[in-house]
MMTF fields as JSON, N, C-alpha, C and O atoms, coordinates in Angstrom:
{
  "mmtfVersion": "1.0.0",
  "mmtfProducer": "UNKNOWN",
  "numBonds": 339,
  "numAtoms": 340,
  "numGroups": 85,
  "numChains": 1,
  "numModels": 1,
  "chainsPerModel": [1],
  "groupsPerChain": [85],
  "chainIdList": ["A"],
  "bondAtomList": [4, 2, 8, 6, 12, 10, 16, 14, 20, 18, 24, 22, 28, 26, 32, 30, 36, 34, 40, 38, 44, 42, 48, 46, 52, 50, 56, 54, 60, 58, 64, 62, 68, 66, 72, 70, 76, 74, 80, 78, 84, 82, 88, 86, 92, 90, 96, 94, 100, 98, 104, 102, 108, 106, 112, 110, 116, 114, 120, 118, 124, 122, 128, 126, 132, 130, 136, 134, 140, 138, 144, 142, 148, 146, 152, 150, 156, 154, 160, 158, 164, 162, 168, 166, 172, 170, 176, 174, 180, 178, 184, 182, 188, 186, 192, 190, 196, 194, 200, 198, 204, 202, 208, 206, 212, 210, 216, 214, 220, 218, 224, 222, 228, 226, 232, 230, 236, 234, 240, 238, 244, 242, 248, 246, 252, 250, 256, 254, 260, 258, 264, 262, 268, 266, 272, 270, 276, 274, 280, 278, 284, 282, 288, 286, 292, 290, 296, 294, 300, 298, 304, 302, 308, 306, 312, 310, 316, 314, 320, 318, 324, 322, 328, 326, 332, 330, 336, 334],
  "bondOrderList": [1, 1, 1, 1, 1, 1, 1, 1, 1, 1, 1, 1, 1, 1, 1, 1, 1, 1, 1, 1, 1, 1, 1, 1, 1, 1, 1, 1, 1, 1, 1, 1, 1, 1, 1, 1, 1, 1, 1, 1, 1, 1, 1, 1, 1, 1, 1, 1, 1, 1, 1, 1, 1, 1, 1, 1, 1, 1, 1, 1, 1, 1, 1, 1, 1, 1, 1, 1, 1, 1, 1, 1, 1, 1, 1, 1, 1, 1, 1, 1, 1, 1, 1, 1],
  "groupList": [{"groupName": "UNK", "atomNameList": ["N", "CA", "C", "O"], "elementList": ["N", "C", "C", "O"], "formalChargeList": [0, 0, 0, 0], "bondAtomList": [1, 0, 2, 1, 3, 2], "bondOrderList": [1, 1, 2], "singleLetterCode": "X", "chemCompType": "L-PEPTIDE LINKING"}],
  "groupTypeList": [0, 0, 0, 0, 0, 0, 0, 0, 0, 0, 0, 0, 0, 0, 0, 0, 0, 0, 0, 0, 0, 0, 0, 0, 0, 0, 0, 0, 0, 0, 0, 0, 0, 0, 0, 0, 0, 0, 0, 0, 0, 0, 0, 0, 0, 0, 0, 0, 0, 0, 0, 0, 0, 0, 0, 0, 0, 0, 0, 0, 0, 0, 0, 0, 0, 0, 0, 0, 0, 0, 0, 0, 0, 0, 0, 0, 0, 0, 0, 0, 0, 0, 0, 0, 0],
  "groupIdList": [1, 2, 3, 4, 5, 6, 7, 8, 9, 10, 11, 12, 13, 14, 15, 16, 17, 18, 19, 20, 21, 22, 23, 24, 25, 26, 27, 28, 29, 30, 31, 32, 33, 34, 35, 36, 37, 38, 39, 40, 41, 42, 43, 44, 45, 46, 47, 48, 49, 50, 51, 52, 53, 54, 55, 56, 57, 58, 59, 60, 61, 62, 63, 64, 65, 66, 67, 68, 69, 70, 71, 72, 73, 74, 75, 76, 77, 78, 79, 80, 81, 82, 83, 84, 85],
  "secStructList": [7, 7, 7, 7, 7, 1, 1, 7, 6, 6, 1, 1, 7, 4, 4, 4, 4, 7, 1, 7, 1, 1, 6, 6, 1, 7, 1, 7, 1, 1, 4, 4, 4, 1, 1, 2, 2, 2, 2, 2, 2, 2, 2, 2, 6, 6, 7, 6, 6, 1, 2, 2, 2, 2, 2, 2, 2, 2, 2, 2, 6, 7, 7, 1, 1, 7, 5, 6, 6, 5, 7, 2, 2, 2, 2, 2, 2, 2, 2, 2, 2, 2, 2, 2, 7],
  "xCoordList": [-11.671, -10.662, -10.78, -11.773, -9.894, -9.607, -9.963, -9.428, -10.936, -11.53, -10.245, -9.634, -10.188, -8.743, -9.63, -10.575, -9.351, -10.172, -9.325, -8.232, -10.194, -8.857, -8.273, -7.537, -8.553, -6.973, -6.27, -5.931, -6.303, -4.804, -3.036, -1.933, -3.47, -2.3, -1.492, -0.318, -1.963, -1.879, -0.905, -0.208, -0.804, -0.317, 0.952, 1.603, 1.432, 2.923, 3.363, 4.531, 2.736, 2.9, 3.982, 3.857, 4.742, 6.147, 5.474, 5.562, 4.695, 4.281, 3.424, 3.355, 2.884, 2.592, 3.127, 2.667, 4.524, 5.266, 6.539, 7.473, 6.534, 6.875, 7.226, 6.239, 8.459, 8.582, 8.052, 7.622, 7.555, 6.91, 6.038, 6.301, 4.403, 3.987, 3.107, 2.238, 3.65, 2.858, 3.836, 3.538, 4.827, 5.642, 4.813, 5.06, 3.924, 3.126, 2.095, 1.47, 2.021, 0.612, 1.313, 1.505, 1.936, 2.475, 1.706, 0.556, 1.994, 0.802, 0.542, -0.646, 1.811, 1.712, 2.448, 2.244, 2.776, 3.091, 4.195, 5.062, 3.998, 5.172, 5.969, 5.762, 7.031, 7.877, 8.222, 8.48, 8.374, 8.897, 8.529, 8.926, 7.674, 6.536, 6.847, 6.219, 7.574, 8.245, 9.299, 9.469, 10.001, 10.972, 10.265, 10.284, 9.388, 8.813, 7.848, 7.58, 7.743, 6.654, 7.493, 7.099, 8.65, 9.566, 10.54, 11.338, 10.552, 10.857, 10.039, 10.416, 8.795, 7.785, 7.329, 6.897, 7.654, 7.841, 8.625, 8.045, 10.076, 10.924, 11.089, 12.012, 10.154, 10.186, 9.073, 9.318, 7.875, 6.919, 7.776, 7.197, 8.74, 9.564, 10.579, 11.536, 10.267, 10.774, 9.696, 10.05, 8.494, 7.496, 6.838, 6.62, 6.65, 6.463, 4.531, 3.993, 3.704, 2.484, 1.982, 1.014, 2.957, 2.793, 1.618, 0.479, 2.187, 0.507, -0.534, -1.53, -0.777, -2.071, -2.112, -2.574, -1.71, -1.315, -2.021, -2.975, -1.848, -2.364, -3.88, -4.655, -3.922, -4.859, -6.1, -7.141, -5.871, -7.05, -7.148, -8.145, -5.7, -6.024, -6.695, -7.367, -6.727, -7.488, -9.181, -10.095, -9.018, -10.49, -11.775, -12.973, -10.526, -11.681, -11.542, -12.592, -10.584, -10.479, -9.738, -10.129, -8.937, -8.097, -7.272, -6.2, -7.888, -7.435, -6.667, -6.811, -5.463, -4.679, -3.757, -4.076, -2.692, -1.054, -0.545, -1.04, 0.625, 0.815, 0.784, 1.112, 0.345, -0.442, 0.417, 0.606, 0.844, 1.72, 2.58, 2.689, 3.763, 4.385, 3.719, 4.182, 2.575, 2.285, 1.57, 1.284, 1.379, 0.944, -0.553, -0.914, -1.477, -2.327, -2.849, -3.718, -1.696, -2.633, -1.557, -1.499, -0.959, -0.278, -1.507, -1.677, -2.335, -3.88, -4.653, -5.059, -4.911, -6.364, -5.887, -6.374, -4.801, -4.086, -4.48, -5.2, -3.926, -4.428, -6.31, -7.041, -6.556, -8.011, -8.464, -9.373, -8.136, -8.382, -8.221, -9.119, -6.589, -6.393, -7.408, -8.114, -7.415, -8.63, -9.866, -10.471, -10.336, -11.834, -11.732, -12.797, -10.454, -10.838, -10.207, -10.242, -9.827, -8.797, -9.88, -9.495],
  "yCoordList": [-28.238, -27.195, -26.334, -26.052, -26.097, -25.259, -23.848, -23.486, -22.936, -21.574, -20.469, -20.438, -19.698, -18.626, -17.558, -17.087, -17.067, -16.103, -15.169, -15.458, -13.407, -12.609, -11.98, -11.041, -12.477, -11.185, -13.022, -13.482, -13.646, -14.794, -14.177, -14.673, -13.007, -12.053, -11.915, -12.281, -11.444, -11.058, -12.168, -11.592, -13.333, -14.135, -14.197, -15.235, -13.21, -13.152, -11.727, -11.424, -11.029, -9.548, -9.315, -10.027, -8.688, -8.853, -8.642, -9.445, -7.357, -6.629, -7.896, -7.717, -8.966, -9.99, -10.487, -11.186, -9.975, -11.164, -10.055, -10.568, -8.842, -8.151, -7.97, -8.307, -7.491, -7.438, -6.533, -6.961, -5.053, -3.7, -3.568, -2.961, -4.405, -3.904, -2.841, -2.672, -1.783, -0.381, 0.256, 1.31, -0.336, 0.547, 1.231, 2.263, 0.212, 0.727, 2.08, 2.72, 2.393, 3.55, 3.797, 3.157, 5.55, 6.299, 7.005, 6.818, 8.128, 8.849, 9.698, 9.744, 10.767, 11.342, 11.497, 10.32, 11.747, 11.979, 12.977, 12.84, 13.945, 15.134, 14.836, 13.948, 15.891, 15.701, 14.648, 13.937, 14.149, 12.844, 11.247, 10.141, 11.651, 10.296, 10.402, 9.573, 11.139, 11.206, 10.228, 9.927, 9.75, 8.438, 7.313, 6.318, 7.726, 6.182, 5.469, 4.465, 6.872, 6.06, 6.178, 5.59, 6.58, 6.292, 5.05, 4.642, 4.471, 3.211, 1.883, 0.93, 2.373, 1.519, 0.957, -0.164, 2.605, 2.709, 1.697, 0.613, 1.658, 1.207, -0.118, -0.625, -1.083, -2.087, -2.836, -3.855, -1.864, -2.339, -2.044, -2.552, -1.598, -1.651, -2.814, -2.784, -3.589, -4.976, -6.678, -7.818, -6.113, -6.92, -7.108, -6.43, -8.599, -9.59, -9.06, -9.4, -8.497, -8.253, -6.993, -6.972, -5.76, -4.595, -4.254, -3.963, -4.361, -3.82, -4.592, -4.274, -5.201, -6.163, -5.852, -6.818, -4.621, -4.483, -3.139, -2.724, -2.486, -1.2, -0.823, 0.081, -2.049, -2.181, -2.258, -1.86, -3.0, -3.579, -1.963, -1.7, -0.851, 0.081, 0.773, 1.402, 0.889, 1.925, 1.838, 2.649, 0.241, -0.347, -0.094, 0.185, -0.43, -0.42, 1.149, 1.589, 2.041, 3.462, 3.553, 4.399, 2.929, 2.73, 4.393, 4.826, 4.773, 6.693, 6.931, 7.928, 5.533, 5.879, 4.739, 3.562, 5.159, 4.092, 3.736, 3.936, 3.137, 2.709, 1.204, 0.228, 1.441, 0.16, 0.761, 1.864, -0.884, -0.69, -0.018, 0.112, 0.825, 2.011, 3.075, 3.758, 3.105, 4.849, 5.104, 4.177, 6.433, 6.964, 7.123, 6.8, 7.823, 7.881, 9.244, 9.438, 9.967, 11.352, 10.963, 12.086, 10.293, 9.605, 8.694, 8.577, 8.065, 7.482, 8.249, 8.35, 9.016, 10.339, 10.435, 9.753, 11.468, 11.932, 11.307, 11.815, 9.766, 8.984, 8.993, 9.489, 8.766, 8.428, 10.132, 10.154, 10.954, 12.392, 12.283, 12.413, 11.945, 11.859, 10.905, 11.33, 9.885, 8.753, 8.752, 7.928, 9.875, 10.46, 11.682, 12.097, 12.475, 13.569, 13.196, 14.12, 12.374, 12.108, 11.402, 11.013],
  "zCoordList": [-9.648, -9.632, -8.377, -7.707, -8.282, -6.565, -7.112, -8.16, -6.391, -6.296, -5.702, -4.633, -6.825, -6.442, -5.715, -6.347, -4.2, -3.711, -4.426, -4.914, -4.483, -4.922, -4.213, -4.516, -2.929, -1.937, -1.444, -0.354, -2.895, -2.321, -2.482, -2.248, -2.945, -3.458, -2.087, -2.135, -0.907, 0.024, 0.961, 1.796, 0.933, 1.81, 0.983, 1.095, 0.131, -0.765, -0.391, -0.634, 0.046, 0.778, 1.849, 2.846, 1.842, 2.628, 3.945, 4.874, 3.992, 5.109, 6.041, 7.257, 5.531, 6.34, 7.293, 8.196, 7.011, 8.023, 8.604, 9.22, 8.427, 8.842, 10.424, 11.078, 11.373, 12.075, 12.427, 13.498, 12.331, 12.51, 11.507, 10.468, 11.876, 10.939, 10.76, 9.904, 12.193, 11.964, 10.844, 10.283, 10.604, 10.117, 8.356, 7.732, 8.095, 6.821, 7.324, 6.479, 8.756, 8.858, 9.92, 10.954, 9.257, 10.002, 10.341, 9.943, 11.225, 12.147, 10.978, 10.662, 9.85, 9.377, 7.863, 7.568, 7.302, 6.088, 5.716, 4.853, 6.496, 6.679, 7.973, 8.8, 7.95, 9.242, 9.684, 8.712, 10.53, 11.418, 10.878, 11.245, 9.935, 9.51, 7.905, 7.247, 7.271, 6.408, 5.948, 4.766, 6.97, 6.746, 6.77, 6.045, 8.073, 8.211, 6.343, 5.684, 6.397, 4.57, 3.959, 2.952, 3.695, 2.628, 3.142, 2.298, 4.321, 4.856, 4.037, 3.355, 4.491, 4.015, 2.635, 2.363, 1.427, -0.016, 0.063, -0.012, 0.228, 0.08, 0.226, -0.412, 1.182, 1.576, 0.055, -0.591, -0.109, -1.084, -1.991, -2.951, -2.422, -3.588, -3.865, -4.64, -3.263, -2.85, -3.221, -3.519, -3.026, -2.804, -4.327, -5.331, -3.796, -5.569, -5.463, -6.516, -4.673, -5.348, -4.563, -3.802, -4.935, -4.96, -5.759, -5.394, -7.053, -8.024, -7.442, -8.091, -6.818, -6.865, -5.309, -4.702, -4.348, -2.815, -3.657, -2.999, -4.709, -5.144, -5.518, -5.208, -6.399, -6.53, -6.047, -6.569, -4.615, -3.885, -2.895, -2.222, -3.005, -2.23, -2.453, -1.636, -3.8, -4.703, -4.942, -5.092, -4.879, -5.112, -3.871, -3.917, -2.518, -1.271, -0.936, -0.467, -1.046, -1.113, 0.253, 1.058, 0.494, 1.589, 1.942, 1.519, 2.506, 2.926, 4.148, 4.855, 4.473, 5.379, 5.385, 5.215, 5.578, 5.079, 3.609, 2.5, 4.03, 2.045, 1.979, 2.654, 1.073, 0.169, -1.298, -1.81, -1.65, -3.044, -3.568, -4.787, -2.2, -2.243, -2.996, -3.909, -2.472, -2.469, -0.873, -0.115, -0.597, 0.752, 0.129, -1.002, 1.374, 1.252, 0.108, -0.743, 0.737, -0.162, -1.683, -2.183, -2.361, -3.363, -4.236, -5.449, -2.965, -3.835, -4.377, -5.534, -3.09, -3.198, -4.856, -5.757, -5.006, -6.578, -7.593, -8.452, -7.624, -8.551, -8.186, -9.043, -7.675, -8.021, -8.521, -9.351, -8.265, -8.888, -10.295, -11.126, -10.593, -12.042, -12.829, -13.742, -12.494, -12.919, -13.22, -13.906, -12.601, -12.444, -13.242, -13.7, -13.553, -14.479, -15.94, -16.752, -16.234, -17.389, -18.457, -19.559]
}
């Protein structure tokens, strides 16, 4: 039987093949960099392994760009809620 690595998720990831793929890690979050991550939301709101693009953000603690349409300080939150709940 063939061995499933687990980031085979990843080669189904839109942002792979993306024409801009800074467009996932904007400089900033507010102001000007505001579209660009709601560009980016928007694109992972599209994508067949978002949860499993979330997951792995949450897991390695990935503290800059979006991963699984959320931003970075959108993770921090969740892992706050997660840890006090």
């Amino acid at each position: 039987p063939e061995e499933v690595h687990p980031m085979n998720w990843m080669i189904n990831a839109l942002c792979c093949d993306a024409a801009n793929p800074e467009l996932w890690f904007p400089i900033t979050e507010t102001g000007p960099g505001a579209a660009q991550v709601a560009e980016a939301k928007a694109e992972c709101a599209r994508c067949p392994v978002a949860d499993e693009c979330l997951a792995f953000a949450l897991t390695a603690g990935l503290d800059y760009g979006v991963f699984g349409g959320t931003s970075a300080s959108e993770r921090r939150e969740l892992r706050r809620s997660t840890v006090t709940a």
